[in-house]
C-alpha positions in Angstrom: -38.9 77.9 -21.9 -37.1 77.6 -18.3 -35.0 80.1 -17.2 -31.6 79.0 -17.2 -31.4 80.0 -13.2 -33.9 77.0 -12.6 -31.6 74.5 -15.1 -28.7 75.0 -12.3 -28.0 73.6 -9.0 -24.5 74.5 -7.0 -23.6 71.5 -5.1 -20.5 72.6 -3.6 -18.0 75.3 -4.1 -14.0 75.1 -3.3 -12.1 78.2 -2.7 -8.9 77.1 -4.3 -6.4 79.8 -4.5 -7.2 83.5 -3.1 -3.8 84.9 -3.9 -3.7 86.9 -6.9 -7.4 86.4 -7.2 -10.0 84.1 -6.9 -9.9 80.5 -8.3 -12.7 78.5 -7.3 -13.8 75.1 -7.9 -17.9 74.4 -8.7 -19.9 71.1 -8.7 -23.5 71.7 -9.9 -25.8 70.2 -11.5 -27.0 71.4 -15.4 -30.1 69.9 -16.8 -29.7 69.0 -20.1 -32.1 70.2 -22.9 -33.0 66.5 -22.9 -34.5 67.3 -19.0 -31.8 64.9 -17.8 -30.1 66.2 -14.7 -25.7 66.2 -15.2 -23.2 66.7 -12.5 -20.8 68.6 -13.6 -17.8 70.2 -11.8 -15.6 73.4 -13.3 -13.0 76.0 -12.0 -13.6 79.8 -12.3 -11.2 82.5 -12.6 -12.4 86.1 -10.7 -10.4 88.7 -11.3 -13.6 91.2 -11.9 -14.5 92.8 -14.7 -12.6 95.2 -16.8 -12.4 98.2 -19.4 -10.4 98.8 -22.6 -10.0 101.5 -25.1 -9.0 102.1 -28.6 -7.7 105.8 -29.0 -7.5 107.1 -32.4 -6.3 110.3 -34.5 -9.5 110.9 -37.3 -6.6 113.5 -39.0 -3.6 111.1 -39.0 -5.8 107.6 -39.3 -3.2 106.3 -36.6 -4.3 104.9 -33.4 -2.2 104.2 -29.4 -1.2 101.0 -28.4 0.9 99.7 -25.8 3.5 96.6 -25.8 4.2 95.4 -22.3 5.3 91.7 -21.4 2.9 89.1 -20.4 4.1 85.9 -18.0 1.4 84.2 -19.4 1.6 84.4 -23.3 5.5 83.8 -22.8 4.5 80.6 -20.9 2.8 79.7 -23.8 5.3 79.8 -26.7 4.7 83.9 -27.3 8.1 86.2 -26.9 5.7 87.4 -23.9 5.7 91.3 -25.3 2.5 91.9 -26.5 0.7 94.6 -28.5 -2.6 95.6 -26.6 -5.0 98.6 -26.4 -4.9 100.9 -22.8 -6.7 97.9 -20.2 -7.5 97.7 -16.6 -9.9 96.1 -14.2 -12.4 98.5 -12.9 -11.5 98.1 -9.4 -14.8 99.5 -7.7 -14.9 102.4 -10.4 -17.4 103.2 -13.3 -15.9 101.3 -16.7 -16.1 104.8 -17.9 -14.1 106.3 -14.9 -11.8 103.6 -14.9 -11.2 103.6 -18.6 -10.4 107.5 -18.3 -7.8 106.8 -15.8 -6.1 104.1 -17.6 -6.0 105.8 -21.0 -3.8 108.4 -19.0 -2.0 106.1 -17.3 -0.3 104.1 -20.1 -0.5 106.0 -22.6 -0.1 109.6 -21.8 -3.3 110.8 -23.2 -6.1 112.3 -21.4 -9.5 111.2 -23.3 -13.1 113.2 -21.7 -14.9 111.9 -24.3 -15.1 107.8 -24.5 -17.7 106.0 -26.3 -18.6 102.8 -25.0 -19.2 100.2 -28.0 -19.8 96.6 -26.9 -19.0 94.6 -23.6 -17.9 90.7 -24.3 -17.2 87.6 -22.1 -13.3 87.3 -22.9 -12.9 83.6 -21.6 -16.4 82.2 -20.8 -15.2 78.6 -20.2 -13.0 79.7 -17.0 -12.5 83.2 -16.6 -15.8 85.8 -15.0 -14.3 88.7 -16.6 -16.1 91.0 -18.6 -14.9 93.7 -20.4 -16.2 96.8 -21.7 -15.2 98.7 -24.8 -14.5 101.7 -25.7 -13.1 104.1 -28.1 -12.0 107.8 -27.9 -10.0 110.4 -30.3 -6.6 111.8 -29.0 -4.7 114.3 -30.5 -1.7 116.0 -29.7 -2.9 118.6 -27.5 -4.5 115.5 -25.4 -0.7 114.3 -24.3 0.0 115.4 -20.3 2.3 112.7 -19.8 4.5 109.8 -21.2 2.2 106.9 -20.0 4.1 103.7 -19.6 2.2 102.1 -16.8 2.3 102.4 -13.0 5.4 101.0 -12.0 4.7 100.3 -8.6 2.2 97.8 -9.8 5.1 96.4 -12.4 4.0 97.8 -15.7 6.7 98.5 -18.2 4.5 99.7 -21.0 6.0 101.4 -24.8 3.8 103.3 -25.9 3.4 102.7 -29.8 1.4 104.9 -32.4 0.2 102.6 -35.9 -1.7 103.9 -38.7 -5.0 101.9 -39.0 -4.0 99.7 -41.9 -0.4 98.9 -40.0 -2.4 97.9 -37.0 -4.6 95.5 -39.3 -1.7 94.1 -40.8 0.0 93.7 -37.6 -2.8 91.3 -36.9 -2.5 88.9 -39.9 1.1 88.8 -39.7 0.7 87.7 -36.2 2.3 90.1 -34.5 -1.1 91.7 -33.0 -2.5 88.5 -31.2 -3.8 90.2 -28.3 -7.8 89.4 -28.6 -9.3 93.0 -27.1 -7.0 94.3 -29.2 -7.7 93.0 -32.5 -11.8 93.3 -31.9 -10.9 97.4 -31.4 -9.2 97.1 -34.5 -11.6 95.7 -36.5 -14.5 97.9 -34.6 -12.5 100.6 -36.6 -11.9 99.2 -39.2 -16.1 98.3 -39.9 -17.5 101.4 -38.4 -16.3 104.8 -39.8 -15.0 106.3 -36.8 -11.7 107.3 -38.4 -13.7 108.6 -41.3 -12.8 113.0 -41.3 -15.9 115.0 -40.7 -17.4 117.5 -42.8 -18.0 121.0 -42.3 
């Protein structure tokens, strides 16, 4: 079988916006499984890759969430305020250091102990980002601050505590439509990590 490395050729590539990020736009050419050669042209999205976390209370069966507003769900018929799990890119850091560090940031919680559980392509048609997941308990004693965000960098972020099952059913009400979100959820809801230990 040929690697897929040898099935592409970059023709030319177009830096077309470096503001925010990096939007680019790639002519190559694929070769089919047929053996035929295609040009092909696409635009990527860089914004590098990130980290998210699901914290969660094995005592209460709750879990942390935020609910900040996003330009670009609003733009697309949403309210914009959206229900998401602690996120950030990893900015040059470990996903684990970085996932630490958000955690506290917007939602108050300091979490040692993360688990990583799966990394997924979010947008593999136009965005490079991948994201790596994670899940750590919180508890009370965990709480140093009231999260919310950095506002220097505009976040405006509730921080909201759910029961499992209200989370779930947040989801197929439509009211959870956030997608790193509901694959957390449903991480937790199919493994037993909220399941109490015993002695």
């Amino acid at each position: 079988m040929v690697a897929t490395k040898d099935r592409v050729r970059i023709i030319d590539t177009t830096v077309l916006s470096n503001d925010w990020y990096v939007l680019k736009k790639t002519t190559f050419d694929f070769q089919r499984r047929d053996g035929v050669w295609q040009r092909q042209s696409r635009e990527t999205y860089d914004r590098g890759n990130g980290a998210t976390i699901l914290l969660f209370s094995r005592d209460q069966r709750t879990v942390v969430l935020t609910r900040q507003f996003r330009l670009p769900a609003f733009v697309n018929g949403h309210d914009g305020m959206m229900i998401e799990a602690a996120a950030g890119l990893l900015d040059n850091a470990t996903p684990e250091e970085r996932i630490r560090a958000e955690a506290q940031e917007e939602t108050g919680y300091r979490v040692d102990n993360v688990q990583k559980v799966f990394e997924a392509y979010m947008s593999p048609g136009s965005v490079t980002e991948k994201l790596h997941f994670f899940i750590a308990e919180y508890d009370a004693s965990a709480r140093v601050g009231r999260g919310g965000g950095v506002e220097a960098e505009g976040e405006d972020l509730e921080v909201i505590e759910l029961t499992l099952d209200d989370a779930l059913d947040a989801v197929r009400r439509g009211e959870i439509v956030d997608a790193k979100t509901i694959m957390l959820l449903q991480f937790a809801a199919l493994n037993p990590v909220l399941e109490r230990r015993v002695s």
